[in-house]
C-alpha positions as a Python dict, from the first residue, in 0.01 Angstrom:
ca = {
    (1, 'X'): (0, 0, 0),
    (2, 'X'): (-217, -322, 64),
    (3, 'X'): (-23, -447, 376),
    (4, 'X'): (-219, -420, 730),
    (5, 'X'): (-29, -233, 988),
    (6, 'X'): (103, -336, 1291),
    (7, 'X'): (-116, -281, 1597),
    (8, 'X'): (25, 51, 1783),
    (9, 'X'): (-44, 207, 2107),
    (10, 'X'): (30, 557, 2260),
    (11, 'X'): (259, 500, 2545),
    (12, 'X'): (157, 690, 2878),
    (13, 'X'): (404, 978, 2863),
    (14, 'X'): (200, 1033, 2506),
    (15, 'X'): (583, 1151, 2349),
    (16, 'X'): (557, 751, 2123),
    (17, 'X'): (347, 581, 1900),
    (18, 'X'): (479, 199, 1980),
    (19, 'X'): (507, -95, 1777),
    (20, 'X'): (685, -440, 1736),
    (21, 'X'): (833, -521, 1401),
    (22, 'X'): (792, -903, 1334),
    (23, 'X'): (1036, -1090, 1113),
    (24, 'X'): (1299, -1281, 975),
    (25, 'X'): (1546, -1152, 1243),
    (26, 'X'): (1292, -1189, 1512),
    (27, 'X'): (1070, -888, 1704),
    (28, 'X'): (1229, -550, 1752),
    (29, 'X'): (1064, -234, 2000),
    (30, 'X'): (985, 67, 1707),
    (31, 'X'): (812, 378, 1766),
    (32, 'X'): (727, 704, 1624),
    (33, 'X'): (807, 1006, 1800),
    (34, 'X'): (698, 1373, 1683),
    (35, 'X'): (880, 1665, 1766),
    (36, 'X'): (805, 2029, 1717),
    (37, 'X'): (1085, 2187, 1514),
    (38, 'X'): (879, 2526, 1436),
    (39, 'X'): (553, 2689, 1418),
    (40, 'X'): (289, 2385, 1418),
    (41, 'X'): (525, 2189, 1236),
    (42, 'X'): (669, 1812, 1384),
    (43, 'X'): (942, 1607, 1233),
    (44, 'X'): (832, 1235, 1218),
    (45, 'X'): (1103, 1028, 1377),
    (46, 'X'): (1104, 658, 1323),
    (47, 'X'): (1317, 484, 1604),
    (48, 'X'): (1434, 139, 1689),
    (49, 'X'): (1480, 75, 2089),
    (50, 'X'): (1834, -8, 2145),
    (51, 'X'): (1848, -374, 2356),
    (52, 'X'): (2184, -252, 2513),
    (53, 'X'): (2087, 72, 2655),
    (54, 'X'): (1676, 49, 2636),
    (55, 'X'): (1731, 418, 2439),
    (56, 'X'): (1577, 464, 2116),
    (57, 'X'): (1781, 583, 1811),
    (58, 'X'): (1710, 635, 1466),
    (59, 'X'): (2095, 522, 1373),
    (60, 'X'): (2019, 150, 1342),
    (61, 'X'): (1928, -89, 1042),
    (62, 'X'): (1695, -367, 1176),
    (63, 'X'): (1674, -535, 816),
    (64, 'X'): (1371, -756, 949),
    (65, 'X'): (1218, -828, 592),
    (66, 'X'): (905, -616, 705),
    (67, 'X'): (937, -326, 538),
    (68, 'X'): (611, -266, 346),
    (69, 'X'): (467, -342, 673),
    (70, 'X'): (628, -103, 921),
    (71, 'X'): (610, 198, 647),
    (72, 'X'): (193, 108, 653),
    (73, 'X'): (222, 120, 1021),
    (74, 'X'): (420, 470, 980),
    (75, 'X'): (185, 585, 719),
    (76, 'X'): (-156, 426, 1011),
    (77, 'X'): (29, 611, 1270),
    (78, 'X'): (59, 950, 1056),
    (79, 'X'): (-339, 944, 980),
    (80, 'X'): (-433, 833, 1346),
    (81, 'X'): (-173, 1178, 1458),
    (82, 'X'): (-353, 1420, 1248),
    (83, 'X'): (-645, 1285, 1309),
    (84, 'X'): (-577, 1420, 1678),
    (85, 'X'): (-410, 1701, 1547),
    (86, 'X'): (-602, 1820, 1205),
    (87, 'X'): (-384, 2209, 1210),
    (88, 'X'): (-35, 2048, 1291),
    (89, 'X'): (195, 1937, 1004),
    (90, 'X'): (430, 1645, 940),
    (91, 'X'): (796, 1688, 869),
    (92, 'X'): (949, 1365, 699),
    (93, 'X'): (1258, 1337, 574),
    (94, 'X'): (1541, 1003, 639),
    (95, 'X'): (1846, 1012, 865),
    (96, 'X'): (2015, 911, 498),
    (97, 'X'): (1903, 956, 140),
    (98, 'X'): (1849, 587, 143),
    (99, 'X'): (1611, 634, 421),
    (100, 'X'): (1433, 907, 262),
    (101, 'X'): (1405, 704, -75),
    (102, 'X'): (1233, 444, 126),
    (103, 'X'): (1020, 742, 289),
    (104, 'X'): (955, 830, -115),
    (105, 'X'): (857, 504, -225),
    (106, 'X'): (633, 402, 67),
    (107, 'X'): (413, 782, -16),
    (108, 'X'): (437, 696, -375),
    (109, 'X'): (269, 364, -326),
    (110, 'X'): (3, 497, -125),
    (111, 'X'): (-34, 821, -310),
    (112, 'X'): (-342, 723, -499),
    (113, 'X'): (-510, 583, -182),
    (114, 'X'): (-458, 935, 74),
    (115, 'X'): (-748, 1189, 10),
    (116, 'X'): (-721, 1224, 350),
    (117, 'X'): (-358, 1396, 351),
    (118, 'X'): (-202, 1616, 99),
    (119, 'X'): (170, 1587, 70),
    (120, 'X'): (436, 1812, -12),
    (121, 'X'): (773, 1760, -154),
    (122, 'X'): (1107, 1970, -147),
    (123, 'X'): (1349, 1991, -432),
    (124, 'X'): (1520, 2284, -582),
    (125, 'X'): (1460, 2499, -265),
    (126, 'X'): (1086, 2469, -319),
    (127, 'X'): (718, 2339, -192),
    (128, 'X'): (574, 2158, -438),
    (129, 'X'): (271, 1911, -448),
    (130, 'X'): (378, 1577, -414),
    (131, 'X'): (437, 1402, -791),
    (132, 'X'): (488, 1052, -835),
    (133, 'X'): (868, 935, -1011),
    (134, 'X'): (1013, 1283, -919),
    (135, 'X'): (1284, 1307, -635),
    (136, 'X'): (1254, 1484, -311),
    (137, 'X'): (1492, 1548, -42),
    (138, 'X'): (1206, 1535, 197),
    (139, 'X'): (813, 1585, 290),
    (140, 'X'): (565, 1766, 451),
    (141, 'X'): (202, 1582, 478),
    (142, 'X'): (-94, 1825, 607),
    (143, 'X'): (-492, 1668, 664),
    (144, 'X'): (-676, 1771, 402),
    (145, 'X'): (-959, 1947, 551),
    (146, 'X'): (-1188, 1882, 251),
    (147, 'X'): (-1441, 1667, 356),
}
């Protein structure tokens, strides 16, 4: 992906990665929260702060024309995590398939560019290494710990 990410910060309860998402529909509160689900394993969440209620929810559709550049900021923030956290794994899958076909395409674009992360897709109730052009319901990106 050859788009710079937006700048993100750690906010101080360390449970976000924060960014703003600046576009055609004006500048919107995102974050990135990861939550343990099992064993050493987190689910990425990527959440839009609700103006109304100040909560964040992954249920909304900003549609800022800034795609590219929030998925580099997801795919920034997911280096800079393991990074801090080389044994923990990333869960990633959309709240829709439309959102994990987005999820797809951003990891296909930058698959060439990643030897620092291997990632795995799920289809047909199994693991596999992620392939380029081949459908996945949804991910799991480890640090490779080949240096």
């Amino acid at each position: 992906m050859d788009y710079e990410a937006y700048p993100f910060r750690l906010n101080e309860e360390n449970t976000h990665f924060k960014f703003q998402s600046i576009g055609k529909r004006g500048v919107f509160e995102k974050a990135i929260a990861f939550t343990l689900i099992e064993d050493n394993i987190y689910n990425l969440a990527l959440l839009d702060r609700d103006p109304v209620t100040q909560d964040y929810t992954d249920k909304s559709i900003t549609d800022n024309g800034d795609m590219p550049v929030v998925l580099s900021t997801v795919m920034a923030i997911i280096r800079d995590y393991l990074n801090q956290y080389p044994d923990r794994r990333i869960y990633l899958v959309g709240n829709s398939p439309s959102r994990t076909r987005l999820y797809q395409i951003a990891i296909n674009k930058v698959s060439g560019q990643i030897d620092d992360l291997v990632v795995f897709g799920y289809s047909n109730f199994e693991w596999t290494k992620f392939e380029p052009n081949r459908s996945f319901e949804s991910f799991l990106i480890i640090k490779n710990n080949v240096d």
